[in-house]
Every structure is written in structure tokens, then in C-alpha cells.
N, C-alpha and C positions, 0 to 999 in steps of 0.2 A: 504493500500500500504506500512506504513511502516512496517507492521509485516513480509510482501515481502522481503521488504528491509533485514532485520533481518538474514530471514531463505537464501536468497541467499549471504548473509556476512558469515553463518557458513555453507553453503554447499562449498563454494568453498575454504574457508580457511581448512573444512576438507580431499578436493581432493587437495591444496598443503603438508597439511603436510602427508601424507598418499605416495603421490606420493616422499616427500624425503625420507622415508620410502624405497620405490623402488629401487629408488637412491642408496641407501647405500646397500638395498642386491643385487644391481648390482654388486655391490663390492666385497661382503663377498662369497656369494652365487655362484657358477658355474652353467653358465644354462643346462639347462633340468629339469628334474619334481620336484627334489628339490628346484629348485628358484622357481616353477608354481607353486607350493601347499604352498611357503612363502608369494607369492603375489595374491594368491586366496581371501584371505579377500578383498582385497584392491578392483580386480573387484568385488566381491558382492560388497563392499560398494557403488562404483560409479551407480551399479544399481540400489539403494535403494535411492541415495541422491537427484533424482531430483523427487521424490516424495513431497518431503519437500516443493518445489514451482510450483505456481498454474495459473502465471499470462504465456503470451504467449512471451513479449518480454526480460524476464528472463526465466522462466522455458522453451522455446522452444528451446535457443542456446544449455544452462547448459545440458540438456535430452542430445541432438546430441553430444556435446562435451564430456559429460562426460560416457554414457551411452555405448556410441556406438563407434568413436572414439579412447578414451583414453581405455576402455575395452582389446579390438583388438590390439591396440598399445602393454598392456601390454604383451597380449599373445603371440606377436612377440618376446616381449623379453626377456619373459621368457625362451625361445629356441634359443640366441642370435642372432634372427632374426630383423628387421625391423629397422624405423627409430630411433628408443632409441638404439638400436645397436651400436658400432661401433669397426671394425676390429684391428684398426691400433693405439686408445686411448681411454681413458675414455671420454663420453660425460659429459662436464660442467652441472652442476647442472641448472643451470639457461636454457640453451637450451635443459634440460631434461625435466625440469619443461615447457616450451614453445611448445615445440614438442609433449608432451604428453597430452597438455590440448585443442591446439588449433588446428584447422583446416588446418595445413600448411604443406608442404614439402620444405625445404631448398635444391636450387638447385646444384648440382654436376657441377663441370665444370672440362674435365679433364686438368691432367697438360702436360706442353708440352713435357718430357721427355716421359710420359704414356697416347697417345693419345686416341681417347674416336673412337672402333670399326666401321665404319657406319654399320647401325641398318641392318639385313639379310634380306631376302625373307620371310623366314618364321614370322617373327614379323612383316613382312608389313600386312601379313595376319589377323593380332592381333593387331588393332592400339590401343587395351588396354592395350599392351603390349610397348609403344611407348613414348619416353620422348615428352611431350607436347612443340612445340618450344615456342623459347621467344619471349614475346611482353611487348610491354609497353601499355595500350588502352589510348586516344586519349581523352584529359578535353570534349571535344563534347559528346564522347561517353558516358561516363558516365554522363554531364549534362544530355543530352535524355532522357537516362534509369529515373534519379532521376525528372525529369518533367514528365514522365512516370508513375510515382511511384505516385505522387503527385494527379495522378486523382482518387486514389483510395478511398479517402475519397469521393468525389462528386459522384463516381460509388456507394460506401456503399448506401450513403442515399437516392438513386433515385430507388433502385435495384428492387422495384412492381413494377416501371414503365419498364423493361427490362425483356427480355426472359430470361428463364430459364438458356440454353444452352451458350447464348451472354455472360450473368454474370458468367460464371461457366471459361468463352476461359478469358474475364478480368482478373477475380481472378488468374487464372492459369499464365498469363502474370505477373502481379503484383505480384505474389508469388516469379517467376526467378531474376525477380530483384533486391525485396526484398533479396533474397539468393544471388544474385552477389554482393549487396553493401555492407552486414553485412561482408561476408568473406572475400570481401576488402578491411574493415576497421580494421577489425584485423588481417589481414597480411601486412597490409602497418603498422600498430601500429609496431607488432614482428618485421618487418623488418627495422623501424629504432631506436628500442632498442636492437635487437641483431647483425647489419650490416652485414646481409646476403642476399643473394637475392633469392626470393623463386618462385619456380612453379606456375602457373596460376590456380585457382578454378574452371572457367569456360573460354569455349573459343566461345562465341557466338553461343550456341547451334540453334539456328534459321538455321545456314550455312549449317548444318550437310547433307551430301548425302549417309548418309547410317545409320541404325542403329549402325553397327561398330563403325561409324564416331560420331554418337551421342551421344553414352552412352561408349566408349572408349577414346575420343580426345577431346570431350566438355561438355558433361555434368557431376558437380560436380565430378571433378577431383580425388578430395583428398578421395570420398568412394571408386572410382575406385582403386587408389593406395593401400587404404586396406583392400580391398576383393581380392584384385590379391594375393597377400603371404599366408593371411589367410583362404580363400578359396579355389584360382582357381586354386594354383601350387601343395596344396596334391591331390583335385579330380582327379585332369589330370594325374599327377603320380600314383592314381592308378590305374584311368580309363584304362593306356595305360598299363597293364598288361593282359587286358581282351580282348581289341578291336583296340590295337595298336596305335601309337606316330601318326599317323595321324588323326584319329577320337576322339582321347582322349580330344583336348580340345572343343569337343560339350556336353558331359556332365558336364563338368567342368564350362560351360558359363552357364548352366543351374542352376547347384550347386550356383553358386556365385547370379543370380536374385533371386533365393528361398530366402538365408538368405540377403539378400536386402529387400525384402518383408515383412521376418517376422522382422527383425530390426525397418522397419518402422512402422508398429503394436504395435512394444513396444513404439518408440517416441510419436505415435499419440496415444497411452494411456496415456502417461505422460501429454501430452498437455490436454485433453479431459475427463479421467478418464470412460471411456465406452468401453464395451465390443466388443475385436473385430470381426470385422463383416467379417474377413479375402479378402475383396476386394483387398485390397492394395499389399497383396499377389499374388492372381490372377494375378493385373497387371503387377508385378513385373516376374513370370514367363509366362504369352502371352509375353511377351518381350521377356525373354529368350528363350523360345523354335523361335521362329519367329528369333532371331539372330542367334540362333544356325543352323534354314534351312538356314538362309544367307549365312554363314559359309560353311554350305555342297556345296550350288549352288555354291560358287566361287573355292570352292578348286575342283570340278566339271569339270567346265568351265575351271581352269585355266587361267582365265586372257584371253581366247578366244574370251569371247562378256562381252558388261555390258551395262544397260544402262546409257544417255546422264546423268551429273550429275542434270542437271534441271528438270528429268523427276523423279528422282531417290531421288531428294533433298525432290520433295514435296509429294512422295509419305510417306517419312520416317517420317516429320513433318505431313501429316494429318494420318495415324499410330498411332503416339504419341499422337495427338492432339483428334482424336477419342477414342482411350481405356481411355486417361487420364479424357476425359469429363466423362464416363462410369462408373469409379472406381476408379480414383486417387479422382479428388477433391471432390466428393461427401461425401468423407470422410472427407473432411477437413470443410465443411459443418455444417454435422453431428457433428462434437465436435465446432461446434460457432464459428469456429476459425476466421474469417471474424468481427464475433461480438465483439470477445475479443479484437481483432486491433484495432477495431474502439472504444470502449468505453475507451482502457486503454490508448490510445494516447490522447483523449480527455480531460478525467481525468489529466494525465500530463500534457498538456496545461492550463486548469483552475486553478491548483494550481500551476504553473508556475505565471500567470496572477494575483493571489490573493498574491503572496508572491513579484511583482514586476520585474518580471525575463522578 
């Protein structure tokens, strides 16, 4: 564990100084290909650096964070696009460095002189298209979730004694959680070393009544926000050259689950180091194409019929809840990753207990 320790001290000390690198040809550099082909090292390197570690609750974040994330990031701004962006001043070092490593978006509020549009017709159509409103969730709330969290050890060791299927709907539950608490503890960190307040990760994806609603307005936010620039807005722009401004964003929806898919392929190799078996692909486009008929039936309809959202909620959660049994966690499985949880939080507990902690 300490050689762990070691290789995730010099993977991320070399994604900051790399990222002030960035930084500074933000400066020098005027974007377009000339800045992209400065800061091309910099994404190879982030794909390379979590190779370096092996364990799940370092190398799992480090992979997303650095791999995927911060990548994308760059490449927004290398075309001074995205959240490293900005129009009207230079982004501060420090919240370039925070925004490009971490899982967060720093909220816009507009000012009162320049008030902030209400959102069109057409973006209701697109609730991925849709600022996530604000919330604060509720100490219960997240006690729950973290008591929740807490069975998964006594789930691990009992797991012969459990259906296959039962263990797979657990895992899958204890997985969201795990994912809600980690990205809420590093954006309540950022948020009170940089005093900003930032966008939600997740908004209780269980609610969702639609897939729109699910993988636009609650589930993990912050991919959503960057696969919409880097993805969904060149397909759709050139989709709508071929099949018009109104069809254009169904292959675009579909465009953005592919490289969702294959991004995840590369995390769950970093975690796993095994050849992928392209499931997680799959599932990532039956999403797409099934949101994308979504999409057609409503813009269809028109808002003429829909169903009751209770009939509509649980169709979208057993959906989810079906393919994911199917092809999402079977892979998460297949690389241990259940084992790895359980054996390295143990290990950290025993030398915790040996050293008096």
C-alpha cells in the first residue's frame, strides 16, 4: 500500500504541474489547433498516469478524474471553449487547477443588470440541456444513503448465501452512493477553499420519470455537462445539415452514449486491467438509441399524451435497473471490483488498529 501511496503522490503532482503548464499556454497561446497540438502531450499524459495505480479507492477516482474529465476539459479549451474558459478574464490559477482536476461545475448566477433568459420550449425538450436547480440535500439524507452504504460490507461476506441477481441490484445501489458521497466530498472540500457554490452531481436519480429525466437532470451531472460541448453540440450541428434542426439532436444523443460507453471501457480497464468485453458499450448505446425513440415519440406527440409520471417513473428505473443487471455490473464483477472494496478497506482498518488510530 505504501508503494500506492508513492505512485498516487507522483501521478497527481505530475497532472498539477502539467496542468500549470496549460495554464500558462492559456496565456501565450490563442486557441484553436495551435494551443490543441501544445496541450496534446499533456492529454496523452493524463491517459497514461493512472496506469501507475492499481488499488480501487485511488486509482478509481484518479482514472475518472484524470483520464476522462480533465482530458475533455482540456479539449474544450483548447478551442476556448468550456469550463477552463472564460470570456470576460483570465481564470485564476488555483480554480484552473480545481476545475480541471475535479468533478465540479461552479454555479453561474446571473446579475441583476443581465438577467439569466427562462430556459425555451425547445431545451425543455432536452432536460440535458437544462441548469440543474439548486438544492441543499437534507443531514437525513445523506445519513440514509451513508447507513446504506454501510451494509455493504455484511452484503460482501454473506454474498453464497444471496442470488445472483439480488447481489448484483445491492452492489448496483451501493455503487450510487458510493458515487454521491465521494463527489460530495470533494465538492463541499472545493467549495469551501474556493467560496463558490457549485452545481449538484447527482439529483436523486431513483425520482427520474423518464430517461431524459434520468441521464439529463440526475444522473452524474458533471459527465453530462461534458459530453454536451464535446460531443452533442458538433454531432447535432452536423447532423442538422443532413436531416434538419429538428431531428439533428437524435443522432447527437446517440453520438454522446457511444463515447460514454467507450470512456467507461477505458476507466474499467484502468480499475481491472482486462480486456474489454465491450458490454458497457452496449449498455451505454440500448440507452441511447431507446432515449433517442423517447425523443422522437415526444417531439411526435407534442406534448398531446404522456404517461402518468408513476407509471412512467418505474418503467424508466426497471429499464435501467434491467440492462444494468445485464451488462453494466457484470463488469464491474469481472475486474473484482466488489473484492478490491472489501479487502483494501479492511487492510486500512487493520493497520489503522495496529498503528493505534
Amino acid at each position: 500500500m505504501e508503494g500506492e501511496i508513492n505512485n498516487f503522490i507522483m501521478v497527481w503532482v505530475s497532472a498539477l504541474v502539467s496542468l500549470c503548464y496549460c495554464h500558462t499556454i492559456g496565456k501565450a497561446i490563442p486557441k484553436g489547433t495551435s494551443r490543441l497540438l501544445s496541450i496534446l502531450p499533456v492529454i496523452c499524459l493524463f491517459l497514461i498516469l493512472p496506469l501507475n495505480l492499481t488499488t480501487i479507492h485511488l486509482g478509481g477516482p484518479s482514472s475518472f478524474f484524470l483520464a476522462w474529465l480533465a482530458t475533455f476539459k482540456l479539449l474544450l479549451f483548447a478551442y476556448g471553449e468550456g469550463p477552463l474558459s472564460s470570456s470576460s478574464k483570465p481564470i485564476s490559477f488555483s480554480r484552473f487547477i480545481s476545475i480541471a482536476c475535479l468533478p465540479i461545475k461552479i454555479q453561474n448566477h446571473p446579475s441583476p443588470k443581465n438577467p439569466q433568459k427562462p430556459l425555451s420550449t425547445k431545451n425543455n425538450e432536452h432536460p440535458s440541456l437544462q441548469r440543474p436547480r439548486h438544492f441543499n440535500k437534507s443531514p437525513l439524507n445523506y445519513g440514509t444513503k451513508v447507513l446504506l452504504l454501510a451494509t455493504y460490507g455484511p452484503v460482501h461476506v454473506n454474498k453464497d448465501h444471496l442470488h445472483p441477481k439480488i447481489l448484483l441490484l445491492l452492489y448496483s445501489i451501493h455503487l450510487y452512493i458510493a458515487l454521491e458521497i465521494l463527489l460530495g466530498i470533494f465538492a463541499a472540500l472545493t467549495q469551501a477553499l474556493l467560496g463558490v457554490e457549485l452545481e449538484p452531481q447527482f439529483d436523486e436519480p431513483y425520482l427520474a420519470t423518464s430517461l431524459q429525466d434520468f441521464w439529463g437532470r440526475r444522473w452524474n451531472l458533471m459527465v453530462s455537462r461534458i459530453l454536451h460541448p464535446t460531443v452533442y453540440n458538433p454531432v447535432r450541428s452536423i447532423s442538422s445539415r443532413w436531416i434538419g434542426r429538428k431531428w439533428a439532436p437524435l443522432p447527437a444523443v446517440i453520438a454522446v452514449f457511444f463515447v460514454s460507453g467507450l470512456m467507461h471501457e477505458i476507466i474499467f480497464y484502468y480499475i481491472g486491467r482486462l480486456k474489454p468485453t465491450w458490454e458497457l458499450t452496449c449498455f451505454f448505446l440500448i440507452h441511447g438509441f431507446c432515449l433517442a425513440i423517447e425523443i422522437a415519440i415526444k417531439k411526435a406527440l407534442n406534448g398531446a399524451w404522456c404517461l402518468p409520471k408513476v407509471v412512467s417513473g418505474l418503467l424508466t428505473l426497471t429499464s435501467v435497473a434491467i440492462t444494468g443487471l445485464w451488462l453494466f455490473m457484470p463488469s464491474l464483477i469481472r475486474c473484482e471490483v466488489d473484492v478490491k472494496i472489501y479487502r483494501e478497506a479492511a487492510t486500512t482498518f487493520f493497520k489503522s488498529q495496529n498503528f493505534g488510530i
